[in-house]
C-alpha atoms as one frame of an Amber mdcrd trajectory, in Angstrom:
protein
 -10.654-207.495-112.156 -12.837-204.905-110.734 -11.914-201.444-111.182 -11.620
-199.540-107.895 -14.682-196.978-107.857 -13.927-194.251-104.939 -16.748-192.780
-103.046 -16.895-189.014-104.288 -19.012-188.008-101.195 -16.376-189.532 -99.145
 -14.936-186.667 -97.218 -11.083-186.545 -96.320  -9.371-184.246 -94.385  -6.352
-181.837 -95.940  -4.102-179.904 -93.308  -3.474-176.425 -94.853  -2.530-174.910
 -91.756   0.568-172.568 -91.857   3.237-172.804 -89.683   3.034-171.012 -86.332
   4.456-167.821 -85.195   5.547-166.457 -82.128   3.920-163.145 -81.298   5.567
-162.302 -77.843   8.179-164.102 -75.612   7.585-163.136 -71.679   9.388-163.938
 -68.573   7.720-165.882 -65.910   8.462-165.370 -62.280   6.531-168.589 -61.238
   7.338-171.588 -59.366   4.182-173.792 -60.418   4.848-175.933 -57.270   1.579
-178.270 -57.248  -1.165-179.523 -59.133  -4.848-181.178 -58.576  -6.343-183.209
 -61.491 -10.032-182.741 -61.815 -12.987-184.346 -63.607 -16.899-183.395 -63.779
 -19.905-184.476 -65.767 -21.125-181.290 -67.171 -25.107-181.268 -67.925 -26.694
-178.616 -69.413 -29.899-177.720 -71.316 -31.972-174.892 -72.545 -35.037-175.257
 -71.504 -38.034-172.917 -73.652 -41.831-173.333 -73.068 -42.308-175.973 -75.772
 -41.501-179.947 -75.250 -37.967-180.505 -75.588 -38.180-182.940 -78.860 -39.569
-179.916 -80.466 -37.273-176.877 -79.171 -34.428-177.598 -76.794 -30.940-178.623
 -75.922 -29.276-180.809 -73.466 -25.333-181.306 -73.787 -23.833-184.130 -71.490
 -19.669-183.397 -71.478 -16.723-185.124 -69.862 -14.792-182.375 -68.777 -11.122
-182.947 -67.542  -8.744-180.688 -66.410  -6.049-179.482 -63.961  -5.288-176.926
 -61.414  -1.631-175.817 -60.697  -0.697-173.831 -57.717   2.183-171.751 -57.373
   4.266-168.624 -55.845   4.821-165.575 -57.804   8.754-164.913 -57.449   8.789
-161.175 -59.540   7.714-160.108 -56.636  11.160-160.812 -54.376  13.490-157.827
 -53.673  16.568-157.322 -51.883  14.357-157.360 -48.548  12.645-160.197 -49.352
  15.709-162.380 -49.254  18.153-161.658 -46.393  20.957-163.331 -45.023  21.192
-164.331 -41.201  23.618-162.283 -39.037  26.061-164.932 -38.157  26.169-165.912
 -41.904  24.826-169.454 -42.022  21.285-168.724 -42.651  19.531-167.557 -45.122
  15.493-165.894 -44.336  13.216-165.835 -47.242  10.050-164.135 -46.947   7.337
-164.948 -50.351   3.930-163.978 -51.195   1.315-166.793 -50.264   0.763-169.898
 -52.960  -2.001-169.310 -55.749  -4.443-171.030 -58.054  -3.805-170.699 -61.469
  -6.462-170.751 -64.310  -7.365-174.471 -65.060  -6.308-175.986 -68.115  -8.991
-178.669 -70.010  -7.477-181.565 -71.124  -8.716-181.907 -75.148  -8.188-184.909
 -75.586  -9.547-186.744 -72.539 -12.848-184.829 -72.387 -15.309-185.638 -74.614
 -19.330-185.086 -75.585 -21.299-187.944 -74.249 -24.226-187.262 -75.327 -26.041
-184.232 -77.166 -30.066-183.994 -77.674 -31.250-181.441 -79.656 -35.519-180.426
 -80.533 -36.199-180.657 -84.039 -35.998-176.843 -84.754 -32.339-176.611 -83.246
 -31.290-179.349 -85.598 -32.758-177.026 -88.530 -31.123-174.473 -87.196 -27.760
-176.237 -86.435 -27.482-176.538 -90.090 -27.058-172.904 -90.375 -24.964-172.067
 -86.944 -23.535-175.236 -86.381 -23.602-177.509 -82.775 -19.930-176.277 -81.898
 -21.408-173.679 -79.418 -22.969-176.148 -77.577 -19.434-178.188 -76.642 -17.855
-174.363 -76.239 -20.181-173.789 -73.646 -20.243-176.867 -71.987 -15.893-176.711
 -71.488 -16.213-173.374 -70.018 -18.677-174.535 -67.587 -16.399-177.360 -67.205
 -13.538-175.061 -66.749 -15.568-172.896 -64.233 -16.814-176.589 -62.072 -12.989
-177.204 -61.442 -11.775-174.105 -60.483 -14.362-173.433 -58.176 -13.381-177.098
 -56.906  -9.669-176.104 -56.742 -10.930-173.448 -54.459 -12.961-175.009 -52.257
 -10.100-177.989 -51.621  -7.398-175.209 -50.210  -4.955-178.525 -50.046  -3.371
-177.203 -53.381  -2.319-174.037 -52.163  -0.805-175.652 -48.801   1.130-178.076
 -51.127   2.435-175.567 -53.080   3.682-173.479 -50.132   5.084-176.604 -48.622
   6.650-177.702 -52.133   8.167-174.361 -52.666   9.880-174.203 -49.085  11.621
-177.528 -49.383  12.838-176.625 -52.828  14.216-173.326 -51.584  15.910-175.183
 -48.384  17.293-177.983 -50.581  18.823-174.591 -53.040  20.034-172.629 -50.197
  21.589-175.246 -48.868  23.036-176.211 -51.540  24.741-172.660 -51.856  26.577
-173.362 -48.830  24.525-172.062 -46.368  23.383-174.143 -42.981  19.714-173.408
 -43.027  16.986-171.557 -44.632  13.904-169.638 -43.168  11.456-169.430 -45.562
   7.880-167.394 -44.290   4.801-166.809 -46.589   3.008-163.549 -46.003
């Protein structure tokens, strides 16, 4: 009986987004052999001379991520890899385990809370609060790597992770036993 009135301030979104392309295809010489998953609380505010509910910011942020480590295998030559004199053996000599950049995880971090001064929300009209969040991911980004780092269990994984799967192949190849040395 009533007609159906729709909001025309009602916003709705409309995906125009064209189909991807593929700009370069590149080998990869990794063996991504271990990862750490990471979280921090990210707080950060810009502080000026005035009260804060007049000119200031302060961004609370979820940020999760991961850390992988790994062993770059371009690197391996003819030298690198060398089979034992009696034939049974195989020695395998590979550049320590690294930390790769850390990847945030979209959609499980989040803003908790933003508080902005009355003259940033003016101004946020005009630049928009996005730079805010940006800022507070890369810090984010930047708290877990340095946290990857400072563990130095992820890069002992890896190493360890990447000689048992190069035993279990070489051995699987025929051969007795595998040395495998990082250096």
């Amino acid at each position: 009986m009533i007609p159906d009135f729709h909001n025309p301030f009602a916003a709705r979104t409309v995906d125009r987004t064209q189909e991807p392309v593929l700009l370069a295809v590149r080998d990869i010489g990794e063996y991504r052999a271990a990862g750490g998953e990471y979280q921090v609380i990210v707080d950060l505010a810009k502080d000026t001379g005035l009260p804060d509910e007049l000119l200031g910011t302060r961004t609370l942020f979820v940020a999760v991520g991961s850390v992988a480590a790994g062993v770059d295998l371009s690197t391996l030559d003819e030298e690198s890899v060398q089979v034992t004199d009696d034939g049974r053996g195989v020695s395998i000599v590979l550049p320590h385990a690294t930390l790769y950049e850390p990847e945030l995880d979209l959609k499980r971090s989040y803003t908790v809370e933003r508080d902005e001064g009355l003259l940033n929300r003016i101004g946020g009209v005009f630049t928009g609060a996005d730079d805010y969040e940006r800022e507070a991911m890369l810090v984010g980004e930047a708290k877990i790597a340095e946290a990857a780092r400072a563990n130095g269990s992820l890069v002992g994984h890896a190493e360890e992770n990447t000689s048992t799967m190069l035993e279990t192949l070489v051995k699987s190849l025929g051969f007795a036993r595998a040395d495998v040395r990082f250096e």
